[in-house]
C-alpha positions in Angstrom: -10.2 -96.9 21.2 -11.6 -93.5 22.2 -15.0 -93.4 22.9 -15.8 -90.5 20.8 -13.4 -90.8 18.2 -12.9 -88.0 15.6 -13.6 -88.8 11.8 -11.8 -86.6 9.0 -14.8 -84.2 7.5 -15.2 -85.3 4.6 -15.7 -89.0 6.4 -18.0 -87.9 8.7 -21.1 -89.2 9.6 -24.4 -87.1 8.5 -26.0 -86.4 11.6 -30.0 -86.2 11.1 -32.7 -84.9 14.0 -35.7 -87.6 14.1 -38.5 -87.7 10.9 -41.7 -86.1 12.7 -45.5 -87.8 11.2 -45.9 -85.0 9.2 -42.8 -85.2 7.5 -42.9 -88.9 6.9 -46.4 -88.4 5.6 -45.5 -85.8 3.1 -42.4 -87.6 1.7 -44.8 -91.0 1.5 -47.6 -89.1 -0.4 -45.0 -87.9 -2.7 -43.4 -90.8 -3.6 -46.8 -92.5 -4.2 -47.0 -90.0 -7.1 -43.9 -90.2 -8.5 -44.3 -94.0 -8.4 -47.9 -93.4 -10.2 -46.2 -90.9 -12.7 -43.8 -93.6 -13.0 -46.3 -96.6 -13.8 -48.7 -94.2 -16.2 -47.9 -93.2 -19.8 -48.8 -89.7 -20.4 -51.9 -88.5 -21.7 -52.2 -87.6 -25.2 -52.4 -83.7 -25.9 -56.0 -82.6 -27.1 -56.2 -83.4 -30.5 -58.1 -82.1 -33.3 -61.4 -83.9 -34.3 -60.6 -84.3 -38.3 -63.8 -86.4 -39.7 -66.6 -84.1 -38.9 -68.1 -83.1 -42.0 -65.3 -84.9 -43.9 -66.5 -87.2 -47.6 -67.6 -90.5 -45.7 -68.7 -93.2 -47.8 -69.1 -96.7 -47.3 -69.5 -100.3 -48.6 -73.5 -100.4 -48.6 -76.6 -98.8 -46.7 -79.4 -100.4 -45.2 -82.0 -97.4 -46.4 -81.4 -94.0 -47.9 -82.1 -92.7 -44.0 -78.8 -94.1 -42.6 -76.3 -92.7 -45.2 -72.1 -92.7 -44.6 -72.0 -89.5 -44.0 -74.6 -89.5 -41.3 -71.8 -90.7 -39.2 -69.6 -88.1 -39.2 -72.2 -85.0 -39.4 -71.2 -84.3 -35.7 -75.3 -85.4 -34.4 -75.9 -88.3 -32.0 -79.3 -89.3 -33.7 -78.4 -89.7 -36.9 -76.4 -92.8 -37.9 -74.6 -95.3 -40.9 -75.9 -98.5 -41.0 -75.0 -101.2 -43.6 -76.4 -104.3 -45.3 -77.2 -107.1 -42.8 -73.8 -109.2 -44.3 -70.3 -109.4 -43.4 -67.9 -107.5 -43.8 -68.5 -104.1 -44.3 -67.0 -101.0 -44.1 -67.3 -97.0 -43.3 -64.5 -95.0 -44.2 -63.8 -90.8 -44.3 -61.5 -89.1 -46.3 -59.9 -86.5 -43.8 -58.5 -84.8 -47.2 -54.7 -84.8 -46.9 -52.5 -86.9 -44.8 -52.9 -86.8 -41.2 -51.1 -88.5 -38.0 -54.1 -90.3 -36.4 -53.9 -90.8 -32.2 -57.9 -91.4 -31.3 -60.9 -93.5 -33.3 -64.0 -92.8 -31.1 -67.0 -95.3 -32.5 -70.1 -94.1 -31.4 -72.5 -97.6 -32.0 -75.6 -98.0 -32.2 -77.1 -101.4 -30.7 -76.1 -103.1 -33.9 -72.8 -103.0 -33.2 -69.2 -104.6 -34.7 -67.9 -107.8 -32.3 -65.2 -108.3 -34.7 -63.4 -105.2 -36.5 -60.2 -103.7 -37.5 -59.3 -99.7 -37.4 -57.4 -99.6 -41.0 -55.9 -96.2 -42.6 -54.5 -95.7 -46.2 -52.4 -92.7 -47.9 -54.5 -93.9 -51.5 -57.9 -95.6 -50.3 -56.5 -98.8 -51.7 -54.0 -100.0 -49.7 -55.1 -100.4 -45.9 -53.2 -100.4 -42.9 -54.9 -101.7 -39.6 -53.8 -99.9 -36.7 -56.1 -101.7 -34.4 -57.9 -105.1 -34.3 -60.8 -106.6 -31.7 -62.6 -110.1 -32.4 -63.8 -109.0 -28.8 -65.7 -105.6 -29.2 -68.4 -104.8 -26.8 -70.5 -101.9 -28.7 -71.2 -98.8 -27.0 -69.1 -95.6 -26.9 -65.6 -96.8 -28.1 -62.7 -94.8 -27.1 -59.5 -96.6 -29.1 -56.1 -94.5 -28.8 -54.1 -95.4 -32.1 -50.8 -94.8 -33.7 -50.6 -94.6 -37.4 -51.0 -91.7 -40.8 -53.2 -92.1 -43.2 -55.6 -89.8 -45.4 -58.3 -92.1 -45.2 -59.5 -93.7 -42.1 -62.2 -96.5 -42.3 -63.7 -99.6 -39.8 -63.7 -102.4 -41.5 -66.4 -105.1 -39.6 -66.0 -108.4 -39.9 -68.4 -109.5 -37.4 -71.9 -108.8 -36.4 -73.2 -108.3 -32.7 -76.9 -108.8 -33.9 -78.6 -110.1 -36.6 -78.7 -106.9 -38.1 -75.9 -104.9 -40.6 -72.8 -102.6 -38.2 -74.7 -99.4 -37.4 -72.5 -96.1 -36.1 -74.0 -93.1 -34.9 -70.8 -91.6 -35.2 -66.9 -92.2 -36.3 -64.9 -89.9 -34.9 -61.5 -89.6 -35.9 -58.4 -87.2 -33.8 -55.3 -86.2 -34.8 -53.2 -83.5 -36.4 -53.2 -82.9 -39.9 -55.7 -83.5 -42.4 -57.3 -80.5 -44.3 -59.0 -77.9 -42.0 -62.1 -75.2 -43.1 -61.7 -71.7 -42.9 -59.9 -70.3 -38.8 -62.7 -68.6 -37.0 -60.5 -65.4 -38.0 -61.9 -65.2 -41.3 -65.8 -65.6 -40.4 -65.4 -62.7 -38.2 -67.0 -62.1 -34.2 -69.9 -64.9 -34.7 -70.5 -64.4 -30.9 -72.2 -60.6 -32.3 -74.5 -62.7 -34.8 -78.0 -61.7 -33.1 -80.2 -65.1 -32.5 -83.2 -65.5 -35.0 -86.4 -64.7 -34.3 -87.8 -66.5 -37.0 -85.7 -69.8 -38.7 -82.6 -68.7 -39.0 -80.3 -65.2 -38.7 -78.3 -64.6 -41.7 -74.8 -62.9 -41.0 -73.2 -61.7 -45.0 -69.2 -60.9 -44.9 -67.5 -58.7 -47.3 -64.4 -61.2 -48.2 -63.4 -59.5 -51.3 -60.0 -58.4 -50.0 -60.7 -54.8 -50.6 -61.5 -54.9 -54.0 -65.3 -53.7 -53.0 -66.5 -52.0 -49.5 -69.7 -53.1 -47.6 -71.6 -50.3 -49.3 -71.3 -52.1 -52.8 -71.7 -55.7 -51.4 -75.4 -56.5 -51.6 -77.4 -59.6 -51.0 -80.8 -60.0 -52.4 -83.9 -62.2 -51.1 -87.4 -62.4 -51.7 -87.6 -58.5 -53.1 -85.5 -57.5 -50.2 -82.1 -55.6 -51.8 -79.6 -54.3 -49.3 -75.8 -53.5 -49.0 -74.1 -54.6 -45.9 -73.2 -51.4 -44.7 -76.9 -51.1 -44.8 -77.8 -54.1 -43.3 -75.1 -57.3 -42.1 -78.3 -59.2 -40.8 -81.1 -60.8 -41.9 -83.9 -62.7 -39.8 -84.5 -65.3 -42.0 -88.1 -66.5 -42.4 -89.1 -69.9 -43.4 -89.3 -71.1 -46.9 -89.4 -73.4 -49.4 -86.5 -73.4 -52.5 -85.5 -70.3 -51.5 -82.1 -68.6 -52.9 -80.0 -65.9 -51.7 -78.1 -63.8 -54.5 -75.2 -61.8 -53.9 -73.6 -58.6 -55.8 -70.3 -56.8 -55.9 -70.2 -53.2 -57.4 -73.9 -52.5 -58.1 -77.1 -54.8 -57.3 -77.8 -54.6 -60.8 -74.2 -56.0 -61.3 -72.9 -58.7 -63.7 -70.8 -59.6 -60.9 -73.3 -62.5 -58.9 -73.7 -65.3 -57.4 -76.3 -67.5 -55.1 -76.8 -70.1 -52.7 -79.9 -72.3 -52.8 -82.0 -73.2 -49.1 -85.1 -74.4 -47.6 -85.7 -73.1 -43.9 -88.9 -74.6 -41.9 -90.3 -77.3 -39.8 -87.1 -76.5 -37.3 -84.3 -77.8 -40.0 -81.9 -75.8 -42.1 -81.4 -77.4 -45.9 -78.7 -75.6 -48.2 -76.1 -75.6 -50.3 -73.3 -73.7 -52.2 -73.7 -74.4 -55.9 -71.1 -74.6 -59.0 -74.1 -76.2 -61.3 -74.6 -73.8 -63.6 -72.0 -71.7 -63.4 -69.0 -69.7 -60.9 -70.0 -66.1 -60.6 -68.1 -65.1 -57.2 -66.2 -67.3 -54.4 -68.2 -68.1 -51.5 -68.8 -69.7 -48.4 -71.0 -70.7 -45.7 -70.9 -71.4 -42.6 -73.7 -73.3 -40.6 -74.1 -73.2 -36.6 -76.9 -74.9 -34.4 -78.0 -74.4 -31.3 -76.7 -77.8 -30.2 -73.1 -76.7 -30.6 -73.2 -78.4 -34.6 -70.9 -76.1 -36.4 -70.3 -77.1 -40.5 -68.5 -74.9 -43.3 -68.8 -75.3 -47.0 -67.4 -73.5 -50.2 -64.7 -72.3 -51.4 -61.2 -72.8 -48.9 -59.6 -69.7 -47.6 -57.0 -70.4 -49.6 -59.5 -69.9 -52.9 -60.8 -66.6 -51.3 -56.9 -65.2 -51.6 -56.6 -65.4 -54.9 -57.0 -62.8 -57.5 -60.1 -62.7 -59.6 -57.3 -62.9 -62.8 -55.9 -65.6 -61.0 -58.7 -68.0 -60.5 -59.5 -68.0 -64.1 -56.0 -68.6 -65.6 -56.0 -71.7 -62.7 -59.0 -72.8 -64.5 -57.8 -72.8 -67.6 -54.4 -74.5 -66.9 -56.3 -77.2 -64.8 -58.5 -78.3 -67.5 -58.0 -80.4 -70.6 -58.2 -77.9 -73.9 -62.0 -79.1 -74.0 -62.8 -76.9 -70.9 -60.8 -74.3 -71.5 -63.2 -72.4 -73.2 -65.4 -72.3 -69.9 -63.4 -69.8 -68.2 -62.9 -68.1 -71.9 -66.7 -67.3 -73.5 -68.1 -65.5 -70.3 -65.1 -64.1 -69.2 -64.8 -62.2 -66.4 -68.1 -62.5 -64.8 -68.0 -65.8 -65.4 -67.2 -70.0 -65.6 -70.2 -71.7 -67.2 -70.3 -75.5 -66.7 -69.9 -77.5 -69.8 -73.1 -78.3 -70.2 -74.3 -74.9 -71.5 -71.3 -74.3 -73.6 -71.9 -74.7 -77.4 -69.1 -76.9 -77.8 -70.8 -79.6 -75.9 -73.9 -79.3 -77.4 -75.5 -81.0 -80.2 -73.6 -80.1 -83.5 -70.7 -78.8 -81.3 -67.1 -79.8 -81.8 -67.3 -81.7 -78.4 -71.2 -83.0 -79.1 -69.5 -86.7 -78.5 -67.7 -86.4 -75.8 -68.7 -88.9 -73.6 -70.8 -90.7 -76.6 -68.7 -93.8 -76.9 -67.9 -94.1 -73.1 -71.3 -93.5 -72.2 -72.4 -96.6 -75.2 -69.9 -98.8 -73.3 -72.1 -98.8 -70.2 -74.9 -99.4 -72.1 -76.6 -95.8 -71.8 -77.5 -93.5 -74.9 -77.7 -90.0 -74.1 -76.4 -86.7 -75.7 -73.1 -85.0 -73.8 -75.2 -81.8 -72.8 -77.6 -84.3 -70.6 -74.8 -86.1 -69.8 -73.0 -83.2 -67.9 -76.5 -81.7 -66.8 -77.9 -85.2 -65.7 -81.3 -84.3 -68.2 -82.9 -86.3 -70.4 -83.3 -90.1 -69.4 -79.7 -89.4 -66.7 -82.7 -87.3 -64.7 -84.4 -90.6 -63.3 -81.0 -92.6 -63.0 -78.4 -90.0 -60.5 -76.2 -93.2 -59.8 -75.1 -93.3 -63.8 -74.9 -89.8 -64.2 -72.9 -89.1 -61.2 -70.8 -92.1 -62.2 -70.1 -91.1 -65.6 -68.9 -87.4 -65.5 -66.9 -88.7 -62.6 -65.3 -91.4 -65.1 -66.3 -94.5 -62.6 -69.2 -96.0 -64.5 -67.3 -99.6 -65.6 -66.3 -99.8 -61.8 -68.0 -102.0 -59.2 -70.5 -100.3 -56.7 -67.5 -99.6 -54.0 -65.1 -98.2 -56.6 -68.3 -95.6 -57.5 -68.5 -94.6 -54.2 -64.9 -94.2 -53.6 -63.8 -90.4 -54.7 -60.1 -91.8 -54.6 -61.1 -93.1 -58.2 -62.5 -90.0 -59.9 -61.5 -87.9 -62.7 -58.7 -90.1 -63.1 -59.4 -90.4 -66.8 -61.3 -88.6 -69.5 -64.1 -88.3 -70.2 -65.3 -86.9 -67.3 -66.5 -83.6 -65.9 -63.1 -81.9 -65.3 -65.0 -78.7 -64.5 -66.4 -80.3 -61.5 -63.2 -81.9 -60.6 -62.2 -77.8 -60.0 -64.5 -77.0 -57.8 -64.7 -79.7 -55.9 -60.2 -79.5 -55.4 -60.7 -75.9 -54.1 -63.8 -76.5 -52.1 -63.6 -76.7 -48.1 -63.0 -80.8 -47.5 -63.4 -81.2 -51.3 -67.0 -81.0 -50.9 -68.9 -79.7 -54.0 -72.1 -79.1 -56.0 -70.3 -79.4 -59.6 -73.1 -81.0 -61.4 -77.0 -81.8 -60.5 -76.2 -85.3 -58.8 -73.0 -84.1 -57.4 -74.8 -85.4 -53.8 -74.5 -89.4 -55.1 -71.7 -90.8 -52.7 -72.2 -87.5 -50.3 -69.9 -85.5 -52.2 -71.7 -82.3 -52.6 -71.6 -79.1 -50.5 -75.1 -79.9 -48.9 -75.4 -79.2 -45.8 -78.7 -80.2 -43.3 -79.4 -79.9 -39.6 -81.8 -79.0 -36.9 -82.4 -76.2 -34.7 -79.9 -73.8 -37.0 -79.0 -70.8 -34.9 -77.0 -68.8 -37.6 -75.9 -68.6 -41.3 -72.7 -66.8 -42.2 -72.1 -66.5 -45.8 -68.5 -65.1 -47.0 -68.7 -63.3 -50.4 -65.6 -62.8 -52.5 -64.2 -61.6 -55.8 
């Protein structure tokens, strides 16, 4: 055989020259990381935090200071805590269906041992997407797979002695209803910082009906247009409201929000208790990055001035029509300053015999304005204009189960379906089961208040 024989090319041996170190080392380090990219799902994409500022509510509170909704107001020293039983619960309504990836549960040193991560599309029927008889408190970090509207713990087991305590539930995703984009509040970063409790920012969102010279705002004497003035240096105060005009400041054409500024702490809310005069919406920022928005939804802010009242009126059963009909087109006056639903009015009985079947005698106009003996008792008035009353304490403080049958205040059911996270002032003790549009936190840096037609 030759010594050197000669191969056919397409048999013929690949000849290589000799791997130096620095090759080897390079082809090594990079199959280390394919073999890591390999062995390692991939990280989720950044997904949207959906609770913050969502409807929480929960099976019981240990005090009045530790509240559902203290959990998901975005603030690390705040927090839920429950009775000292088991089980309990804490669960947020992210306001439309939403594909859940992340539960991040913030505890406090009262923490869950034993709990289950459960979602619903209803708030009836659960689904547990995660379980632990094994938990270990502090911050929590649980990546999940499931859809749901509402997302709740459910605590089986206690740690301590004490009830499940959360400074915050955190729940990521995509989906879920969403406030106002940062388009329609404008270039907050030109918002000037206060020099006394808080700076005021007012935004012509009348979609060209009116121009900043004939949108006005109004506070303690002080009357100015916002081409005159966008900014105000708000000072503290006690029970303070801020009224609004569009056309004239002597206009028919008004509405208000009601605050208290001092001690450090901003205290406010949107209202719909006596009546809807214009559609608006604030917006809340701190100086510890705490950002909340209540009101009216964009979507809301859209619509036609025409447009809103005819939705009221085909919303409402024929009782309620008339609220959209007597003050018409300034404004929607809530039922219980309408004739109708006043003593000797065709609708003076309204909720008479549901309100006898709970044991309580009152008159429909105290019912709806929670006056009269309803003033000292916000748990019964809350629960009867939002038709829960004969429920047990958790089905009260679940909003799944309101306004699903009359009599109730389906006035307040309007506001609160076209308000930002469903979040409302519809009646005095609207705030029962943290459903109102109140808003509360410390170090506020500015106000921005959207004004509509």
């Amino acid at each position: 055989m030759p010594s050197n024989p000669t191969w056919p090319a397409h048999q013929r041996p690949a000849r290589h020259k000799p791997r130096t170190p620095l090759v080897i080392a390079l082809l090594v380090a990079l199959l280390a990381a394919l073999l890591v990219a390999v062995a390692q799902p991939s990280a989720h994409a950044v997904d949207t935090l959906l609770s913050q500022g969502k409807p929480a509510t929960a099976s019981s509170t240990e005090a009045a200071g530790t509240p559902a909704s203290a959990a998901v107001d975005g603030s690390t020293t705040t927090r839920w805590s429950s009775a000292f039983s088991n089980p309990q619960w804490l669960q947020v309504d992210l306001g439309a269906t939403a594909q859940i990836t992340q539960v991040v549960l913030n505890w406090e040193a009262a923490y869950g041992t034993a709990f289950q991560i459960q979602t619903s599309a209803n708030g009836t029927t659960w689904t547990s997407i995660y379980s632990t008889t094994t938990g270990t408190g502090g911050a929590q970090a649980l990546n999940v797979t499931g859809s749901g509207r509402y997302v709740r713990m459910y605590g089986t087991a206690r740690a301590t002695p004490y009830g499940f305590s959360l400074w915050e539930f955190q729940v990521y995703g995509t989906g879920g209803t969403t406030p106002p984009p940062d388009t329609f509040w404008g270039d907050t970063s030109a918002i000037p910082n206060p020099q006394n409790a808080v700076t005021v920012a007012i935004l012509n969102r009348t979609n060209g009906a009116y121009p900043d010279s004939q949108v006005y705002w109004s506070f303690n004497g002080q009357t100015h247009s916002i081409a005159e003035q966008r900014y105000f240096d708000m000072p503290a105060n006690s029970a303070g409201r801020m009224y609004f005009y569009v056309g004239s400041p002597t206009s028919q054409y008004y509405d208000f929000i009601e605050f208290t500024v001092g001690g450090g702490v901003f205290n406010g809310n949107t209202t719909r208790v006596d009546a809807y005069g214009l559609p608006l919406a604030m917006r809340l920022h701190s100086y510890d990055g705490y950002d909340v928005q209540v009101g009216e939804t964009q979507a809301f802010f859209a619509k036609s001035r025409t447009q809103v009242f005819q939705d009221f009126i085909n919303a409402v059963p024929q009782e309620f029509k008339v609220l959209a009909q007597s003050q018409a087109p300034y404004r929607i006056i809530a039922p219980g300053s309408d004739a109708s639903f006043k003593p000797g009015g065709v609708n003076a009985n309204y909720f008479t015999a549901y309100a006898q079947s709970v044991g309580v005698n009152e008159t429909t106009q105290y019912i709806f304005g929670c006056a009269g003996s309803m003033a000292s008792n916000p748990n019964m008035c809350a629960a009867l204009n939002r038709h829960v009353a004969t429920l047990p304490s958790s089905g009260q403080a679940d909003p799944n189960q309101y306004y699903l049958s009359a009599p109730a205040n389906y006035y307040a059911k309007f506001w609160h379906d076209n308000a930002i996270n469903k979040l409302a002032y519809g009646f005095p003790y609207d705030d029962v089961a943290s459903q109102s549009s109140f808003i509360s936190h410390a170090n506020p840096q500015w106000l921005s208040v959207a004004v509509g037609f």
